[in-house]
VEXPAMAR-516104 format. One line per field, with one value per residue (C-alpha): y, x, z. Coordinates in nm, 4 decimals. Example, Ala and Ser with C-alpha at 12.3 -4.5 7.8 and 13.67 -1.06 7.14 Angstrom:
REM VEXPAMAR-516104
yy = [-0.4500_-0.1060] $
xx = [1.2300_1.3670] $
zz = [0.7800_0.7140] $
REM end
This chain:
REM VEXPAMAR-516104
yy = [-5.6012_-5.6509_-5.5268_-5.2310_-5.1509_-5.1025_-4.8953_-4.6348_-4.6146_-4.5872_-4.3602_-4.1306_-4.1981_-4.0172_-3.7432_-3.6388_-3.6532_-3.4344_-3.2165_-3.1570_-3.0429_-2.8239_-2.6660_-2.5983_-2.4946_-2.2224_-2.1145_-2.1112_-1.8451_-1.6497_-1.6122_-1.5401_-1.2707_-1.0733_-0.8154_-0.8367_-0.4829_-0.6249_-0.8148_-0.6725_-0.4945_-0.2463_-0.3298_0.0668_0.3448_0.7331_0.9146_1.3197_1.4366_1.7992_1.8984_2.2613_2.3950_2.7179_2.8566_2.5967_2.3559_2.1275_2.0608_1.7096_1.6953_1.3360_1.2642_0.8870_0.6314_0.5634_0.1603_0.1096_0.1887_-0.1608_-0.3771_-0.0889_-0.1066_0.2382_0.2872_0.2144_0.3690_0.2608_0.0882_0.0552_0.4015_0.5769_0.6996_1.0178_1.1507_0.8034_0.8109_1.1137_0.9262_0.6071_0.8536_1.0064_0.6062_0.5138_0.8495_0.7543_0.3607_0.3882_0.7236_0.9033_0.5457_0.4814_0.8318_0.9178_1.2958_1.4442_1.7886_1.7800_1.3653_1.3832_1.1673_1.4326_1.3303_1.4360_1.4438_1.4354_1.4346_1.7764_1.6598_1.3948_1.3911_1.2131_1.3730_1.3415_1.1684_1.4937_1.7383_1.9286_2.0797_1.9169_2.0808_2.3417_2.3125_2.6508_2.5138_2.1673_2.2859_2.5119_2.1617_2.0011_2.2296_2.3344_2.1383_1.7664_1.6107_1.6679_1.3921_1.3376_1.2340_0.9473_0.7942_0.4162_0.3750_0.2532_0.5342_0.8018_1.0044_1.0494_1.3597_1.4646_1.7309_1.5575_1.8251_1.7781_2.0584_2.1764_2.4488_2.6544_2.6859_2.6951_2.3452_2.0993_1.8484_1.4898_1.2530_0.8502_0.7593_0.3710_0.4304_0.1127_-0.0937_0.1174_-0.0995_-0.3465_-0.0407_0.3106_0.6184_0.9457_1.2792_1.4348_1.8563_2.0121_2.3835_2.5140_2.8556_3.1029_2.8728_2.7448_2.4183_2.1052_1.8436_1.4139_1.1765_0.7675_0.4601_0.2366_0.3466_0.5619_0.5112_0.8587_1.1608_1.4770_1.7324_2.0173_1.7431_1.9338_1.8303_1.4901_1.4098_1.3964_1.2171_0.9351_0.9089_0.8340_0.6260_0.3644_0.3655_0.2768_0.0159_-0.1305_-0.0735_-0.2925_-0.5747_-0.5970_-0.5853_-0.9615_-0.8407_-0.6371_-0.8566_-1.1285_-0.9106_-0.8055_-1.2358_-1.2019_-0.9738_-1.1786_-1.5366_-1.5017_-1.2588_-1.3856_-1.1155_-0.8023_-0.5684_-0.5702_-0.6008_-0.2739_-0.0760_-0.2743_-0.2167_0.1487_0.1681_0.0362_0.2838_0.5936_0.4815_0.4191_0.7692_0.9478_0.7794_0.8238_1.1830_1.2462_1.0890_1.2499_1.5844_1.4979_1.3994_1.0897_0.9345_0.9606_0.7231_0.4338_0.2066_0.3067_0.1207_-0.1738_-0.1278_-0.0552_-0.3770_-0.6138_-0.4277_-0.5148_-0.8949_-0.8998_-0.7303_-1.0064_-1.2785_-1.1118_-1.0934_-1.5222_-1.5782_-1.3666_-1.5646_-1.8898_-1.8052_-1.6501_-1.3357_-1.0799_-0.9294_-0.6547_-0.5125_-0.5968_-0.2838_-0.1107_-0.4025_-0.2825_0.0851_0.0460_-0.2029_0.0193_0.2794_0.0788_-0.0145_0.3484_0.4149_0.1045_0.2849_0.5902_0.3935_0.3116_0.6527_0.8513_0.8303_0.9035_1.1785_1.3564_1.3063_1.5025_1.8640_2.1443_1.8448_1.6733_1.6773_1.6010_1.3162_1.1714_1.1636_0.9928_0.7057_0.6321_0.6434_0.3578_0.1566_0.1579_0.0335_-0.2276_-0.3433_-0.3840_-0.5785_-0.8202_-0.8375_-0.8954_-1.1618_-1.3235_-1.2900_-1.5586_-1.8119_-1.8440_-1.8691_-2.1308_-2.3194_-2.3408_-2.4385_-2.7832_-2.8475_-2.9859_-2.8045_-2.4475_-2.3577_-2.6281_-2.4617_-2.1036_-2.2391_-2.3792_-2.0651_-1.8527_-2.1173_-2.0861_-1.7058_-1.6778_-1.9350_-1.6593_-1.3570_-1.5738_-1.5953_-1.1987_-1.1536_-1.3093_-1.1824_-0.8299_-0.8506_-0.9783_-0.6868_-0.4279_-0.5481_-0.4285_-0.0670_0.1856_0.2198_0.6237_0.7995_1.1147_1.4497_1.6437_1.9824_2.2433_2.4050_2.1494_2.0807_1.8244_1.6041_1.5586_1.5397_1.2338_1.0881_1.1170_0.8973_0.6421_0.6483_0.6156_0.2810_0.1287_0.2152_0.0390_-0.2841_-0.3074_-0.3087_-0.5257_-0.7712_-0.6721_-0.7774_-1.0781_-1.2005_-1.1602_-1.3434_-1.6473_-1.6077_-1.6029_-1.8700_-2.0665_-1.9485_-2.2262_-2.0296_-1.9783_-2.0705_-2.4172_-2.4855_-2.4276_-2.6848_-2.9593_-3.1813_-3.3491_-3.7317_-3.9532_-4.2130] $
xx = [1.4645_1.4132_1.0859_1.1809_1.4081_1.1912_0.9328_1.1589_1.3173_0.9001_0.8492_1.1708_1.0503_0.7480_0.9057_1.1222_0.8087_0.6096_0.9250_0.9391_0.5645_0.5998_0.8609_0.6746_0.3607_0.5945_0.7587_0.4114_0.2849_0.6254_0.5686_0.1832_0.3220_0.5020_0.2432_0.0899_0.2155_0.6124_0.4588_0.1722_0.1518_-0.1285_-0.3414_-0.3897_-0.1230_-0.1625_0.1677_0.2228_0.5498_0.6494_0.9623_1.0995_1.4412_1.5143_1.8171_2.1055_1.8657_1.6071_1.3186_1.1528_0.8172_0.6779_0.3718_0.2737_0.1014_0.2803_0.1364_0.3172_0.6711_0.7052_0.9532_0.9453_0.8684_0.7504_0.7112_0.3608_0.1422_-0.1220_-0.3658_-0.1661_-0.1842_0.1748_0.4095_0.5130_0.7349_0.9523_0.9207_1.0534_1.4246_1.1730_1.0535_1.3791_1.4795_1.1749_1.1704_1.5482_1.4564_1.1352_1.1452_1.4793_1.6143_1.3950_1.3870_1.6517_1.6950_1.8884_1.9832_2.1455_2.1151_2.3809_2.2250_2.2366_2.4495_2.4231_2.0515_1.9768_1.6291_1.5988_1.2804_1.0271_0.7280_0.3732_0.0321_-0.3286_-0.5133_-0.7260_-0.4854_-0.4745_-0.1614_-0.0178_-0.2802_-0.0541_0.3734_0.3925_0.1702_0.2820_0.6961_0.5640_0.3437_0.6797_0.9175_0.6392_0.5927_0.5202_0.2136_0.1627_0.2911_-0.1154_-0.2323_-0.3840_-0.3613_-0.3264_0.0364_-0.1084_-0.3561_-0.0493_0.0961_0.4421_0.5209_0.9165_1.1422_1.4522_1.6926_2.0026_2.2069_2.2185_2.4368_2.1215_1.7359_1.6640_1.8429_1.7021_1.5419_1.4244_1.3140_1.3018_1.0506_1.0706_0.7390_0.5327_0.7288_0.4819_0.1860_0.0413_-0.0897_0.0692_-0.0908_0.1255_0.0144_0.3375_0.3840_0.7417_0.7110_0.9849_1.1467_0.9605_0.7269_0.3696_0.3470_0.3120_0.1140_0.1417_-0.0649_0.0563_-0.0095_0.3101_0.6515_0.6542_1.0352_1.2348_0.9858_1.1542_1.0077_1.0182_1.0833_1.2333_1.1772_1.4078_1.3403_0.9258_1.0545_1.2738_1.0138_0.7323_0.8892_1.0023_0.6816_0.4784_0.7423_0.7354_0.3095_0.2673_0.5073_0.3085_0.0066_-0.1339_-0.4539_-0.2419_-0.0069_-0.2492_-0.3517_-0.0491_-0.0351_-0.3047_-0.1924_0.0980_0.0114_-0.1239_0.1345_0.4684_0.6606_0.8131_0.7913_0.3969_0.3817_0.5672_0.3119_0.0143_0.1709_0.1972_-0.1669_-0.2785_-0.0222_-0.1484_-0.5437_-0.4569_-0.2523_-0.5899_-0.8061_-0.5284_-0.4425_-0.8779_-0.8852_-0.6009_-0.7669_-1.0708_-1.2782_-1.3815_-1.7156_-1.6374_-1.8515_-1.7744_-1.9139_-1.7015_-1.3483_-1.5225_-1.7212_-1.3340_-1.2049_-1.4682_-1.4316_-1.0705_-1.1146_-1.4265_-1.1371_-0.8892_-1.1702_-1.2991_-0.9297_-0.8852_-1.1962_-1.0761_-0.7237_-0.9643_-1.1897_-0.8861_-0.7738_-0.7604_-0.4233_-0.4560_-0.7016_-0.5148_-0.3961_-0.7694_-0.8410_-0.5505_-0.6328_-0.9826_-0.9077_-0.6814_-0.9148_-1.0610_-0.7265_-0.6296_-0.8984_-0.7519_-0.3742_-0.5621_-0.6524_-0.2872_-0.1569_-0.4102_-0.2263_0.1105_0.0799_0.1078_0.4883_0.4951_0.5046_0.4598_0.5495_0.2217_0.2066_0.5694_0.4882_0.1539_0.4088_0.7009_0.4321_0.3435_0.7063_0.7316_0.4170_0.5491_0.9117_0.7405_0.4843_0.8228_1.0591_0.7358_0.6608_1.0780_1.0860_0.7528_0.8116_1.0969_0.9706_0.6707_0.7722_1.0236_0.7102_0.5146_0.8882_0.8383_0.4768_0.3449_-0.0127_0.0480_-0.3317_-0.3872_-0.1514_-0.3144_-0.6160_-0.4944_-0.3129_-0.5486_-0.8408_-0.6436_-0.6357_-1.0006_-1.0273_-0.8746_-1.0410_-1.3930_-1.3283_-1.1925_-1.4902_-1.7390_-1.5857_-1.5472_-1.9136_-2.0168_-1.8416_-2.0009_-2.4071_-2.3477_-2.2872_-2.5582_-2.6170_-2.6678_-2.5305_-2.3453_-2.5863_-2.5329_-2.7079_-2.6225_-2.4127_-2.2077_-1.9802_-1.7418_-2.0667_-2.0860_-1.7427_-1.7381_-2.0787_-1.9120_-1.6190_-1.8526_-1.9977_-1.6943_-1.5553_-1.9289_-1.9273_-1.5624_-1.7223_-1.9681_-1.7913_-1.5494_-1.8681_-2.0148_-1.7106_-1.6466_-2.0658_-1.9593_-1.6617_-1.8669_-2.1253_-1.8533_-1.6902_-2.0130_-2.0227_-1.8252_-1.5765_-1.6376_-1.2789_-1.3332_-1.6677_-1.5417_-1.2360_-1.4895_-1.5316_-1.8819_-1.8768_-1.8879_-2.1774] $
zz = [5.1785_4.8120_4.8077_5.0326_4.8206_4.5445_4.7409_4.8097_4.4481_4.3578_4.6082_4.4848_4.1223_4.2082_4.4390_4.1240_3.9172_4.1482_4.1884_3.8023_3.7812_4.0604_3.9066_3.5550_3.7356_3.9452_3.5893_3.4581_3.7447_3.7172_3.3207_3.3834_3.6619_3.3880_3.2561_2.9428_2.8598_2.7442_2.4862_2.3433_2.0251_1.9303_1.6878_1.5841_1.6608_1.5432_1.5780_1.4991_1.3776_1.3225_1.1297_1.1659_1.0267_1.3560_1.2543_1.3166_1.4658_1.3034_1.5520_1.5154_1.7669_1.8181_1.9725_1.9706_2.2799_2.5513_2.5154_2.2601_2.3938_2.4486_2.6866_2.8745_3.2804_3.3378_3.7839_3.8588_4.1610_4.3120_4.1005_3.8099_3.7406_3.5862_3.8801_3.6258_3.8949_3.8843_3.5326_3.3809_3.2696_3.1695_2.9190_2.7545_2.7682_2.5969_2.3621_2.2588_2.1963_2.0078_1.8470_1.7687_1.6901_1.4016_1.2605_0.9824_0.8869_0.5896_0.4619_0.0958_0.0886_0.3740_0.6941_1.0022_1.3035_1.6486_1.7256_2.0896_2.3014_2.4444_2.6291_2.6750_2.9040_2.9403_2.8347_2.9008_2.6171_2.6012_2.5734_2.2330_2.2406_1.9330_1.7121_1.5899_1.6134_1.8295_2.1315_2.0879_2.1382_2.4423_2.5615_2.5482_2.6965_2.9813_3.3307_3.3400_3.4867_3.8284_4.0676_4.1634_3.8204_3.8399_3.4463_3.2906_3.1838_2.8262_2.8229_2.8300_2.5299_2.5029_2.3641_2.2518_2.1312_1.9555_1.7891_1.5093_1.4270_1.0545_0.8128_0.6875_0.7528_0.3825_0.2907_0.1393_0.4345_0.3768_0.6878_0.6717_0.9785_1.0621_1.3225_1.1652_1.4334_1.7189_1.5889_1.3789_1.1812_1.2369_1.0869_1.1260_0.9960_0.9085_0.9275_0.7411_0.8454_0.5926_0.7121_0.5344_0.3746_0.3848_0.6003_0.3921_0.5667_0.4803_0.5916_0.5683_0.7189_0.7640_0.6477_0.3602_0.2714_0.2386_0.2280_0.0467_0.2392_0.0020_-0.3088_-0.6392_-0.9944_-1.0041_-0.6422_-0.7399_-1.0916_-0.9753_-0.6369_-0.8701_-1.1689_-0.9083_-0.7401_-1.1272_-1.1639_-0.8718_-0.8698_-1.2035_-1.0486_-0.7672_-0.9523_-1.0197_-1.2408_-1.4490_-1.4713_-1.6447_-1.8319_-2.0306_-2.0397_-2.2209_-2.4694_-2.5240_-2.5092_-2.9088_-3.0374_-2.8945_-3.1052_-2.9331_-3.2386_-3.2377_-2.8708_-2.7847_-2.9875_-2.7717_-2.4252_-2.5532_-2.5967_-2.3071_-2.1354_-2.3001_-2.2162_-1.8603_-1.8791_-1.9686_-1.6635_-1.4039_-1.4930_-1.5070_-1.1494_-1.0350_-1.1575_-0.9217_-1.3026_-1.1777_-0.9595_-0.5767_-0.5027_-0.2571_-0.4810_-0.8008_-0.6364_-0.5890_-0.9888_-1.1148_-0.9793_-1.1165_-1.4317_-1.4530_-1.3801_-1.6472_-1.8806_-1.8228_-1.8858_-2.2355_-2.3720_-2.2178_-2.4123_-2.7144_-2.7241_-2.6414_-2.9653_-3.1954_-3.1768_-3.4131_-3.4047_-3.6206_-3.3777_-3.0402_-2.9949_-2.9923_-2.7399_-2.5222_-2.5163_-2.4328_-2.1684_-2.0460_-2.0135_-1.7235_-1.5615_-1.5648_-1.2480_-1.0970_-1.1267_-0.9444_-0.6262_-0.6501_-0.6525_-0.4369_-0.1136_-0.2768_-0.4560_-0.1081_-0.1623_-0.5458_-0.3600_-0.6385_-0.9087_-0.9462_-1.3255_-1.3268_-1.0769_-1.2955_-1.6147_-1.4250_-1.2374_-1.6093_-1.7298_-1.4523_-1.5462_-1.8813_-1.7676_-1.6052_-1.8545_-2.0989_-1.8230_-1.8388_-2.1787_-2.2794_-1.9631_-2.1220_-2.4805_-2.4877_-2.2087_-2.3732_-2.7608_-2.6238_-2.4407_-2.8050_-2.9912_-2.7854_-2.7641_-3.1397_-3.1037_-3.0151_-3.0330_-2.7723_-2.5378_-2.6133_-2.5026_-2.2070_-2.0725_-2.1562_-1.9901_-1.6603_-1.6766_-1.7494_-1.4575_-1.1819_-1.3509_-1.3438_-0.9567_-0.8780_-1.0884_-0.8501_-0.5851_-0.6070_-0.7884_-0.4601_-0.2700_-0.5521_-0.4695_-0.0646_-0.1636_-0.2268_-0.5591_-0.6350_-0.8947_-0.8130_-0.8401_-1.1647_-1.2937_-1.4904_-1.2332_-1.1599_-1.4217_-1.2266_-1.1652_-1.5298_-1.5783_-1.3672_-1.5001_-1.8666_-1.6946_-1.5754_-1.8921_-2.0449_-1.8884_-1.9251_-2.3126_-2.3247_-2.1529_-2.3585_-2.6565_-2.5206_-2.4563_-2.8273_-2.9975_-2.7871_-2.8529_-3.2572_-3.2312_-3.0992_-3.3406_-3.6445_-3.4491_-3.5158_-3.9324_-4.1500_-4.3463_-4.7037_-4.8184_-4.6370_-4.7961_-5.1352_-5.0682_-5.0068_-5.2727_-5.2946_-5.2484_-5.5234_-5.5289] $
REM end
């Protein structure tokens, strides 16, 4: 009995057992049931968006893929294809959840209420109907797909009319587009068509914040001065480099004319490349980024060998020359966003660099003189910093040299027709010429570093015999 006993408590052991794996294997078929589509995020999305002020009405057009409306269980047909018949509230659903959710409009800085979808419907990926705003609102408004089109769900455009009521045409209209969620990377090409104006057209990837459609002389300023602020924050090389200008000069007097230098050199390369006086070569990015890092390692080596202070400033504005072009690459894409204001917008990006470069050096100044108040060897300590900072910049160096030697190497064509050919070849020229004195100084310095002072020599007293 005993042992019968124990066979069936074995036997029910095992029964559970096979029970419980059963179950996970039918969970694991259920979950493997669920398309892929819920979950799935595109890798690349490309949305259109057309803003136009019609009397009381603002008109918002969206175009953007179908695929990635996701969590959405559009009626299927056949072999997967999109039942557009069965779908036609799927889309307003869809049009409401992923598009007029995430899109914030504003007339005079007051957030517009009321916005409804007027209409959503499903497109060919061939049609071209969103080329131009007047054909794209009469794609819309026109008849949907016919019930026998036979079309991939994630192959579909979604295309939508969303509409907010407004006081006047000619207000001022700003739009704050959250469509980065569509994709892993969203690209939108964005078209304000002001009432009796030219159309302005913006191209972004991601989300570009608030956009001032038609932006006016403080909207491009403020837009512009947080953007250089926030730039020189966020940029590490720059960053190190200003470290470098501070670790042997710890004194804020002196230190506000050097950041000042290297603001007003990097003022003359950004406002030249902004002004299309620069290489457009693809290799001169990839040039201007290894000559940043080799700038950050000649002013380590400089702090390293002793530097001259008197002449710190010079180093900092011809650095900055260099770092200028590097602010550019920065800027390109946004200066979309200045309107009418781009001078305006160059001046205030500079104001912002130049905010920034002084919130660094006041935050440095004291944490580093108190670091040298309780060491005994300052120099020691200079050395070190500036050994670790020469350290990274050796690396970017390397690096971005690495990335320079795959590109073609041809100069840009210049004759005597083309004056903005040698306007750019006299830039090139220019940020060589700077390296190379940078290097020129920095070979002198070691060889003086090498020459026994005079003043020493005399203090040494020959040895008695």
């Amino acid at each position: 009995m005993q042992l019968l006993a124990e066979t069936v408590t074995f036997a029910a052991h095992h029964l559970r057992r096979a029970a419980t794996l059963s179950g996970l294997v039918a969970a694991m078929l259920v979950v493997s049931a669920v398309p892929a589509r819920a979950h799935e995020i595109p890798s690349r999305v490309s949305a259109i968006v057309y803003v136009k002020p019609t009397g009381s009405r603002l008109q918002i057009l969206v175009r953007a893929p179908l695929g990635a409306m996701r969590d959405m269980d559009f009626p299927l047909k056949g072999a997967g294809y999109l039942d557009v018949d069965r779908a036609q509230q799927h889309f307003r659903d869809a049009a409401q959840l992923w598009l007029a959710d995430y899109i914030h409009l504003f007339q005079d800085s007051r957030q517009l209420e009321g916005g409804q979808v007027v209409s959503a419907r499903a497109s060919l990926p061939s049609d071209r109907a969103f080329a131009e705003f007047a054909t794209a609102l009469a794609h819309v408004n026109g008849p949907p797909l016919g019930s026998d089109t036979e079309i991939p769900w994630q192959q579909a455009m979604l295309d939508v009319l969303l509409e907010y009521p407004i006081t006047s045409e000619s207000a001022q209209f700003a739009i704050e587009p959250f469509l980065a969620q569509l994709g892993l990377q969203t690209t939108t090409v964005l078209r304000f068509l002001p009432a009796g104006g030219s159309e302005r057209v913006f191209q972004y990837t991601g989300d570009p914040g608030r956009v001032e459609l038609d932006p006016g002389f403080w909207h491009a300023a403020w837009r512009f001065v947080a953007l250089g602020f926030r730039h020189i924050l966020d940029g590490v090389d720059h960053l190190l480099f200003l470290l470098c200008l501070v670790i042997p000069v710890r004194r804020l007097r002196p230190l506000i004319g050097i950041v000042t230098a290297f603001t007003a050199a990097h003022s003359v390369t950004l406002i030249a490349s902004a002004s299309g006086f620069a290489p457009d070569a693809l290799w001169f990015p990839p040039l201007v980024e290894t000559l940043i890092a080799l700038s950050i390692l000649l002013m380590a080596f400089e702090n390293i060998l002793g530097a001259h202070l008197e002449r710190r400033w010079m180093l900092a504005f011809g650095f900055g020359l260099i770092h200028g072009f590097g602010f550019s690459f920065a800027l390109r894409e946004s200066l979309q966003f200045a309107g009418s204001h781009l001078p305006t917008s160059l001046l205030s990006f500079n104001v912002g660099v130049e905010l920034g470069q002084l919130l660094v050096v006041a935050i440095a100044v004291p944490v580093l003189s108190l670091t040298f108040r309780r060491v005994a060897n300052e120099r020691m300590v200079t050395i070190l910093l500036s050994a670790l900072v020469a350290h990274t910049a050796w690396h970017w160096m390397t690096e971005r040299g690495a990335t320079l030697r795959e590109y073609d190497w041809s100069l840009p064509a210049a004759d005597a027709t083309s004056g903005a050919g040698l306007m750019r070849l006299a830039m090139l020229a220019l940020i060589v010429g700077v390296v190379a004195w940078g290097t020129r100084a920095l070979i002198r310095r070691v060889g003086g570093a090498t020459t026994p002072d005079p003043d020493v020599l005399q203090n040494i007293q020959p040895s008695q015999p």
